[in-house]
C-alpha positions in Angstrom: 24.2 -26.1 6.5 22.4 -22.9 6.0 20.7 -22.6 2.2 19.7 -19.5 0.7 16.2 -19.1 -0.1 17.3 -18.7 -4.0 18.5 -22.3 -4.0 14.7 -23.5 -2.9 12.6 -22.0 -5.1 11.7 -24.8 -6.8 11.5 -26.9 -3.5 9.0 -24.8 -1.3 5.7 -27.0 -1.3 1.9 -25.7 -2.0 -0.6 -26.1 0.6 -3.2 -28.7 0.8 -6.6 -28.7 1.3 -7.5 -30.6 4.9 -10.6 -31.0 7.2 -13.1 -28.6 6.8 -13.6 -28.1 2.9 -13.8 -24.1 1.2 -15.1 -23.2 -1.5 -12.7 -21.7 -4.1 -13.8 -19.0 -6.6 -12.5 -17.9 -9.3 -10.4 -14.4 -8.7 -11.6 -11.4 -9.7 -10.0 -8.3 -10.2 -12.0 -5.4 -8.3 -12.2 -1.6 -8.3 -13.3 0.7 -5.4 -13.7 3.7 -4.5 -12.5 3.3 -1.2 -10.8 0.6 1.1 -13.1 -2.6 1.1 -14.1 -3.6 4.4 -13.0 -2.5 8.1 -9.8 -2.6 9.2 -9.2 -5.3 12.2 -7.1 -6.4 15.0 -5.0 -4.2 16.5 -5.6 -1.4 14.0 -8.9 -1.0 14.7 -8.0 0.0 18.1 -6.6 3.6 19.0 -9.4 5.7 17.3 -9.4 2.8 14.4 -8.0 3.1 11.2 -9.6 4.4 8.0 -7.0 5.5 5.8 -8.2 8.1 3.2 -12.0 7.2 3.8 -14.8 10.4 3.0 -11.9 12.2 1.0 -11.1 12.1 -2.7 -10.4 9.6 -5.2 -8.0 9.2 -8.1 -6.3 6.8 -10.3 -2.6 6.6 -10.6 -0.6 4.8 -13.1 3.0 5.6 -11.9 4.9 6.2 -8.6 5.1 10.0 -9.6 1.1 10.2 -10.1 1.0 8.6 -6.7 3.2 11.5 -5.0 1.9 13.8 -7.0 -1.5 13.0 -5.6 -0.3 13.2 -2.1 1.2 16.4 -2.8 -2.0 17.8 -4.8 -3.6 17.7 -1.7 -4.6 20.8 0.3 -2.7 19.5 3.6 -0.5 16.5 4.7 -3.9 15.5 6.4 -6.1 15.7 3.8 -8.3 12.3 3.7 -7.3 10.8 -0.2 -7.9 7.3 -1.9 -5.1 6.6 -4.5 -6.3 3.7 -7.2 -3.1 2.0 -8.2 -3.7 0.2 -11.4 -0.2 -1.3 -13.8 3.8 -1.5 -12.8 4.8 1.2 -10.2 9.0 0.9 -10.9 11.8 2.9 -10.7 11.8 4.2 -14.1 8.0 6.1 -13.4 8.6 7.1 -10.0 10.2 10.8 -9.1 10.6 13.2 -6.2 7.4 15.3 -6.4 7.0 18.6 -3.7 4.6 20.3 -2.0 3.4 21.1 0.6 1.5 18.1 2.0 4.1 15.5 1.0 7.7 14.7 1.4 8.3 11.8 -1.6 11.4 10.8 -3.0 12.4 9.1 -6.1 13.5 5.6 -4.9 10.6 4.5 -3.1 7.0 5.2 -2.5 6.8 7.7 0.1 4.2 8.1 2.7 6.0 10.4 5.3 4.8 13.0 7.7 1.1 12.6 6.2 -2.0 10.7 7.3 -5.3 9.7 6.4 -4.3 7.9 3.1 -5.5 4.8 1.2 -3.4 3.1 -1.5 -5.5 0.3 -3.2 -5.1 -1.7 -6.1 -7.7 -2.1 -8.8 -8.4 -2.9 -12.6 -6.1 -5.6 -14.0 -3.8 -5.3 -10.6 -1.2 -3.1 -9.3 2.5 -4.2 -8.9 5.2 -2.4 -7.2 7.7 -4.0 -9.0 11.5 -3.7 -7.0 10.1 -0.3 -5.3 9.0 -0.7 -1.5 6.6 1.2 0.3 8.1 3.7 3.1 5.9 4.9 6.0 7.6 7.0 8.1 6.1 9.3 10.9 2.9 8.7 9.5 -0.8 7.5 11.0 -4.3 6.4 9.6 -2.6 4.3 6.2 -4.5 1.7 4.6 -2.7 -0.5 1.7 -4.6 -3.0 0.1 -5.0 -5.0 -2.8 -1.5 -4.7 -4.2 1.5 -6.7 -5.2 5.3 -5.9 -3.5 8.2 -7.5 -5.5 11.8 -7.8 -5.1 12.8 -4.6 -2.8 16.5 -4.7 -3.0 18.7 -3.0 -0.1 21.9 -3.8 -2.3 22.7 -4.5 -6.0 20.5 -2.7 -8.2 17.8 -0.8 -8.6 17.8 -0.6 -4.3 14.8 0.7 -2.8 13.8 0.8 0.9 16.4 -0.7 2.4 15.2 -3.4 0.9 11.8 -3.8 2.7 8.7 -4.4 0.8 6.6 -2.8 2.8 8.6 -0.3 6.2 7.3 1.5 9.1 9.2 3.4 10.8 9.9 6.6 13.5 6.4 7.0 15.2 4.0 5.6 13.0 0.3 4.9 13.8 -2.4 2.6 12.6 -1.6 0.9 9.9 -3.6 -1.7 8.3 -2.2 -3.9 5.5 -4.8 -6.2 3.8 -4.7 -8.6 0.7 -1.2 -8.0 -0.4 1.6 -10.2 -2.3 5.3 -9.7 -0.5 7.5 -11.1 -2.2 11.0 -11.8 -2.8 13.5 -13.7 -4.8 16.0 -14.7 -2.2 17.5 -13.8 1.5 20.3 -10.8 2.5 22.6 -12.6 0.4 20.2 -11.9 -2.8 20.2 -8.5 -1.7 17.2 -8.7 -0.1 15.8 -7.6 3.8 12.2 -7.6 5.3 8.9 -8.5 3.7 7.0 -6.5 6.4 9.6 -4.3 8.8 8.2 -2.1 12.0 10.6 -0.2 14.2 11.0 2.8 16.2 7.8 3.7 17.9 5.8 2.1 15.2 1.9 0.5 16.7 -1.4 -0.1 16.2 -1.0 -2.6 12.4 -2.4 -5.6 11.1 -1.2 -7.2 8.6 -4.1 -9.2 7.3 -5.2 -12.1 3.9 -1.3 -11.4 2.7 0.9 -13.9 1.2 4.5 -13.6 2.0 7.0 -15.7 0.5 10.3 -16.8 -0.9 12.4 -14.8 1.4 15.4 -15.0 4.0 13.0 -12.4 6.5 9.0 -12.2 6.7 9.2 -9.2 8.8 11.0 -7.8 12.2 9.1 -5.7 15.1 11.5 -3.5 16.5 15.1 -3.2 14.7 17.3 -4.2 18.2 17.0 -5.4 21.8 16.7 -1.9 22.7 13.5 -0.8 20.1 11.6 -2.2 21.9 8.7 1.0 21.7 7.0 -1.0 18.9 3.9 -3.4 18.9 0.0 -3.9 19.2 0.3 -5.9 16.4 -1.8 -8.4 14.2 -1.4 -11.4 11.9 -4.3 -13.0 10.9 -5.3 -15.4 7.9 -1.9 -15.0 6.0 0.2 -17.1 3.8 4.0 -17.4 4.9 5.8 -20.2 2.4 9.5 -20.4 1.8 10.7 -17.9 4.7 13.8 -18.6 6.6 13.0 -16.5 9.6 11.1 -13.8 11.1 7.8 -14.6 10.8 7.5 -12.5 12.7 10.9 -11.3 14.9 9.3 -9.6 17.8 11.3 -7.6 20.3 9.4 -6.0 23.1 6.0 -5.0 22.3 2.6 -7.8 22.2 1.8 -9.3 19.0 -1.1 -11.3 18.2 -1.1 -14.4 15.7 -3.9 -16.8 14.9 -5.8 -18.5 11.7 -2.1 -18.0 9.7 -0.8 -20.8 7.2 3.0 -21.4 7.6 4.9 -23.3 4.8 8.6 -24.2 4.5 9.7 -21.9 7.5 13.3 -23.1 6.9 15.3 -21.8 9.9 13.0 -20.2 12.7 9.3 -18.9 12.5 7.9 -16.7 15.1 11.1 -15.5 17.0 9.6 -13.9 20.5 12.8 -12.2 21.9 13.6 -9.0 24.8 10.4 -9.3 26.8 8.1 -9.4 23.6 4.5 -11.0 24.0 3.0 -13.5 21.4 -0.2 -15.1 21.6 -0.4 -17.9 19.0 -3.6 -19.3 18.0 -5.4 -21.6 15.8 -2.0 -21.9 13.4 -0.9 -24.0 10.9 2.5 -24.9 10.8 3.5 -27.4 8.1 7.4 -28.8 6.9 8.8 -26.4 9.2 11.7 -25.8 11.6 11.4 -24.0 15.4 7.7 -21.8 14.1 7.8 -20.6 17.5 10.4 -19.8 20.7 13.5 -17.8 21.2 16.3 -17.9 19.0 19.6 -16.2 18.0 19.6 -14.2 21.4 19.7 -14.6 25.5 17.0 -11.8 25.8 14.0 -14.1 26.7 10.5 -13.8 24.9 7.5 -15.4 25.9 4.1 -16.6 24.2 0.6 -18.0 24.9 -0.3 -20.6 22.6 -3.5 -22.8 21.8 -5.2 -24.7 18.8 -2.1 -24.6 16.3 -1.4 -27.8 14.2 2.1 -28.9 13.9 2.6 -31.0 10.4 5.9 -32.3 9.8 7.7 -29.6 12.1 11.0 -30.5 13.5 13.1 -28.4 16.3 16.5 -27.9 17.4 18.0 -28.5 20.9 17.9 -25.9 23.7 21.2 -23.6 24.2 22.3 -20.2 25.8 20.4 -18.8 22.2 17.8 -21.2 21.4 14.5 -21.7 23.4 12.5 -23.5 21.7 8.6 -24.0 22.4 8.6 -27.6 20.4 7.6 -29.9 20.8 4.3 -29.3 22.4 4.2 -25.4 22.4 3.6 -24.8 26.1 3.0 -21.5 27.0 4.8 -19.2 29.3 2.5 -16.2 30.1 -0.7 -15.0 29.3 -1.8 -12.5 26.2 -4.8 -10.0 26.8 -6.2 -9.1 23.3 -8.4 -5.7 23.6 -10.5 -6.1 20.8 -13.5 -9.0 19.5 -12.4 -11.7 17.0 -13.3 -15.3 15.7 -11.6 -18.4 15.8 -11.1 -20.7 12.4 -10.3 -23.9 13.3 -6.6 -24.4 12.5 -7.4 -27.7 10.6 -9.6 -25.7 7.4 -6.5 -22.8 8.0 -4.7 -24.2 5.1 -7.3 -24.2 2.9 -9.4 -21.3 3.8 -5.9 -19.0 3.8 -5.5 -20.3 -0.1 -9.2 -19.1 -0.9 -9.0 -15.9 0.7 -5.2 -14.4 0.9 -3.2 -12.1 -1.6 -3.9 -9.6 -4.1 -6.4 -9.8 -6.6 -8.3 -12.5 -5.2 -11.4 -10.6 -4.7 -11.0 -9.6 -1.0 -12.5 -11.8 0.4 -13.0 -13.0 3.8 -13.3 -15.6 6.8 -17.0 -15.9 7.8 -15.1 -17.3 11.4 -16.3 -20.5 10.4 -14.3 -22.4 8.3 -15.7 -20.7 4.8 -15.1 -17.8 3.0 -17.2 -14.5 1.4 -17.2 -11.8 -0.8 -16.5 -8.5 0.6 -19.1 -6.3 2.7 -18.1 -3.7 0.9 -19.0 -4.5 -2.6 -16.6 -3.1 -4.9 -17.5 -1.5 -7.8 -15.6 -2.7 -11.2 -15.9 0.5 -13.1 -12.8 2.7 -13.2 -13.6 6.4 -12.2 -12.6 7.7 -15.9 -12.8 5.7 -19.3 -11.3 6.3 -22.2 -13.2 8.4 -24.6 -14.5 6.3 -28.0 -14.0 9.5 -30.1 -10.5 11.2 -30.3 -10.4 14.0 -27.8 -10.9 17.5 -28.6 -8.0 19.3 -28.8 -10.2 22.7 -29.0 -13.2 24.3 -28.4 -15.7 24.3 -31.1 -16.9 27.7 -30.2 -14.3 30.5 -29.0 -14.5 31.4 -25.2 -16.2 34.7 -24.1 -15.4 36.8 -20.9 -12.2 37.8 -19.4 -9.4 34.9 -19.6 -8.4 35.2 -15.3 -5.6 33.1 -16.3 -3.2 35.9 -17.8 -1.3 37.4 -15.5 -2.2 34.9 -12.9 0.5 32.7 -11.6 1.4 28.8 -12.1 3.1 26.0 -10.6 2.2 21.9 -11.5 4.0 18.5 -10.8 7.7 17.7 -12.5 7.9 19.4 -15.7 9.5 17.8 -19.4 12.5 19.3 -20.0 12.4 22.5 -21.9 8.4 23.3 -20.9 7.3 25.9 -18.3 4.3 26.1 -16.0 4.3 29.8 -17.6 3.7 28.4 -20.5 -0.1 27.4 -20.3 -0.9 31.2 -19.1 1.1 33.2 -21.6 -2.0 33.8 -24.1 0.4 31.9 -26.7 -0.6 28.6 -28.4 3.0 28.0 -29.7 4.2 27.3 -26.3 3.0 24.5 -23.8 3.6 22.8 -20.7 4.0 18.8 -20.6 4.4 16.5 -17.1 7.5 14.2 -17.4 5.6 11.5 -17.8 2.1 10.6 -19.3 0.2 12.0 -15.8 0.6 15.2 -13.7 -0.8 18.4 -12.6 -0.7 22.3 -13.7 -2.4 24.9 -12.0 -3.2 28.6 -11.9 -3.4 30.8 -8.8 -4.2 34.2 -7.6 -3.0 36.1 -4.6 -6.7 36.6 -3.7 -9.7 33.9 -4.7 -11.3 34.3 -7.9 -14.8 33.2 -8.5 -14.3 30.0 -11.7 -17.1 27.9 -13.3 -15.2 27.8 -17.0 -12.1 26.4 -17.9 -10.9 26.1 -21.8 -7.9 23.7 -21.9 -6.1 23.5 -25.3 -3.4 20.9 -25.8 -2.9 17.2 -27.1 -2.5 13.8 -26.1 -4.9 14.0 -22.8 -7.0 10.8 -22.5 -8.4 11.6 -18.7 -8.6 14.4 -16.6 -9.5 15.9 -13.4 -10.1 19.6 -12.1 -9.9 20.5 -8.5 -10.4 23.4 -6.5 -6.6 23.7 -5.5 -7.0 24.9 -2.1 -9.4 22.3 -0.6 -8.5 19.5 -2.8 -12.3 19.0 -4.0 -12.8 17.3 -7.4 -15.0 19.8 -9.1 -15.1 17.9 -12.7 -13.7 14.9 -14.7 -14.0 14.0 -18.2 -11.9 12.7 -21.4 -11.8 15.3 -23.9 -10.4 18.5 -23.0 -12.1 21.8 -24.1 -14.4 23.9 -22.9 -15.0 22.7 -19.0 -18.0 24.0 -16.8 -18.9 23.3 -13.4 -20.3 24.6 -10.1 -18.8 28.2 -9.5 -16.2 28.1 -7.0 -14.4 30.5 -5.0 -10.5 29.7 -5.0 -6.8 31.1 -4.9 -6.1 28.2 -7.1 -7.3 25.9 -9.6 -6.1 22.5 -10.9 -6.1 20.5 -14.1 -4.8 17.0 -13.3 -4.2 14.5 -16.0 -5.1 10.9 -15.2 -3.9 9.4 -18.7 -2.4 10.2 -21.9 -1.6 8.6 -25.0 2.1 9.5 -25.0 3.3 12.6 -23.7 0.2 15.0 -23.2 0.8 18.7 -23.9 -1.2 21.8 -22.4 -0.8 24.6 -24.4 -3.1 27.4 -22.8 -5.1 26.8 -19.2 -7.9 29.6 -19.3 -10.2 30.5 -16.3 -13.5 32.5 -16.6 -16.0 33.6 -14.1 -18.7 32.2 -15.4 
């Protein structure tokens, strides 16, 4: 009889250390300015993948801060690093526009951009029953981050109920040192842990842990998509999945140094002329982890150095092909790029030490042990709070023209009953607040202005930044607002970007002078 996921929770066993012994370090919860490490596989083919790499960096504590820093930007290609730290839910995440995004409120939404890295740092990010979206999208990084409970019915739904989906010609995608998770199978309301389809190519999926879920993850959403593939699995953690680990139709995936626990139904479904070449695994109290099942359509698979413990298989029939008992193959697997081997015996073990979020990134040395990243993250956050309360004025009035009055303004989701008119109105009685604790307001001219000197007036704003609005350029960040200098730029805009508040922040007037 078929059981739900739900009804196993308890059930689904740990994995044991065996041969070949790793070192386990305490976690550690890392900060970085930019992804850690290189991307590999099959994403570091096709020009490579380096996500928002040599571009800007800032620190977002909701969904909304997240699309509003996609949208800050000065095009949809824009190179940016987005530092996710806290909850990311439904109840902080809003539609934000622009011109370089397209977001909406239900889900995180990387669509019709590129060159983007969302990492998680401080004490973790969670995205916590919102999923990530990538649609028509290329050059995405995602690292470091916990995805929970992504519901396609009941409620909240986000996703269609993916954790992480890729969809409608998407390109170069690598996802490393994540948490999927779920709470249960289609029944529960749940879909995929890690869905590609329609045109999607070029992704690994790499050091993740996926569990406790009726579906790890599809590639290619019917016998026909079959556009999708050049994909990699390496050094994950699959436990308590019924299938789909992953469903592959049409397409070549490749699949080694993995630790597979409790696959309950079917593992790595190869179906409609899809290639799979299998190596180094280990498979342990599992059922069929690797043939054709649930269809005629034929898929094949080359397989070597996997470990079967405690893995049982069905009979043959018009729709079930499976490779047990002794995992023959059935065609051969040409992998473009260089890699190394683990041997499948320290898999278990090694996957424990090195895969999830928040375990310090590490890595397989391609011998059996594990190290710290190459890229040393750093474990600063890029703005602190201040130990003073933050000026809510300047000690000394301004001098010069204010360039603000009679400028125009426009900014990120506004509270209700504030205006973006409202910091450029030469009034302090009237303000502007984000809805929300972070958010954006800026001021712009019809031709560029020359600006070294802001005066911000307002309360509640913990952490800022200011950018040069057209380019997307961080030219200043700080704690307590005031008066604000920096490097004379020329721009037809300029924005003041708050990173964190205590409470609702308020902007009352946003002045710009010359110098």
């Amino acid at each position: 009889m078929k059981r739900s996921v739900a009804t196993r929770l308890l059930v689904a066993g740990g994995t044991a250390a065996v041969a070949g012994a790793v070192a386990l370090a305490a976690p550690s919860l890392q900060a970085s300015a930019a992804a850690v490490g290189s991307a590999t596989g099959y994403a570091s083919q096709n020009g490579g993948t380096t996500g928002g790499n040599g571009g800007t960096t800032v620190r977002a504590t909701t969904g909304t801060a997240i699309h509003t820093a996609l949208c800050n930007r000065a095009s949809s290609s824009t190179p940016i690093t987005i530092e996710v730290e806290g909850t990311i839910n439904h109840g902080n995440t809003t539609k934000v526009s622009g011109d370089s995004c397209n977001t909406a409120a239900d889900k995180i939404e990387l669509k019709e951009i590129s060159n983007v890295t969302i990492i998680g740092v401080g004490s973790g990010a969670i995205f916590d029953q919102l999923g990530i979206h990538i649609r028509d999208s290329s050059n995405i990084i995602i690292q470091n981050v916990t995805v929970r409970n992504v519901k396609k019915s009941g409620s909240p739904t986000s996703n269609g109920g993916d954790a992480i989906g890729m969809e409608s010609t998407v390109r170069n995608v690598w996802v490393d040192h994540v948490n999927l998770e779920a709470s249960g199978g289609e029944d529960a309301g749940y879909d995929g842990l890690f869905d590609m389809k329609d045109n999607t190519q070029y992704v690994t999926l790499s050091y993740s842990k996926l569990s406790n879920s009726g579906r790890g993850g599809l590639i290619g959403s019917s016998e026909t998509d079959t556009t999708n593939g050049y994909v990699t699995f390496h050094h994950n953690l699959y436990t308590n999945i019924d299938s789909r680990t992953p469903l592959l139709r049409g397409g070549i995936a490749h699949i080694y140094n993995n630790s597979y626990v409790s696959l309950n139904e079917s593992g790595i479904n190869s179906r409609a002329g899809a290639k799979a070449k299998v190596e180094n695994n280990y498979f342990k109290n599992s059922m069929n982890v690797l043939g054709t099942f649930y269809t005629d359509a034929a898929g094949y698979w080359q397989a070597s150095g996997n470990i079967l413990d405690n893995v049982t298989w069905s009979a043959a029939d018009d729709e079930t092909n499976p490779a047990g008992p002794s995992m023959p193959s059935n065609t051969t697997v040409s992998i473009p790029y260089a890699y190394s081997l683990d041997n499948a015996a320290c898999v278990p073990a090694l996957v424990t030490a090195t895969a999830g979020a928040n375990t310090g990134i590490k890595t397989s040395t391609g011998s059996c042990s594990s190290q710290n990243p190459t890229t040393s993250p750093t474990t600063s956050t890029p703005t602190t709070s201040p130990t003073t309360a933050p000026t809510t004025a300047p000690t000394t009035a301004p001098s010069g023209t204010n360039l603000s009055i009679g400028a125009g303004a426009d900014g990120s989701s506004k509270a209700s009953g504030t205006s973006y008119g409202n910091v450029i109105d030469g009034s302090t009685s009237t303000y502007w607040s984000p809805n929300g604790s972070t958010g954006y307001v800026s001021v712009k001219w019809s031709a560029a202005k020359s600006i070294s000197r802001l005066n911000i007036t307002g309360s509640g704003i913990t952490s800022w930044q200011v950018k040069n609005g057209d380019t997307g350029t961080v030219l200043k960040t700080g704690t307590a607002i005031g008066t604000i200098t920096f490097t004379a730029t020329s721009a037809k805009k300029i924005t003041f970007e708050i990173l964190s508040a205590s409470g609702t922040p308020r902007i009352t007037e946003f002045e710009t002078y010359a110098s």
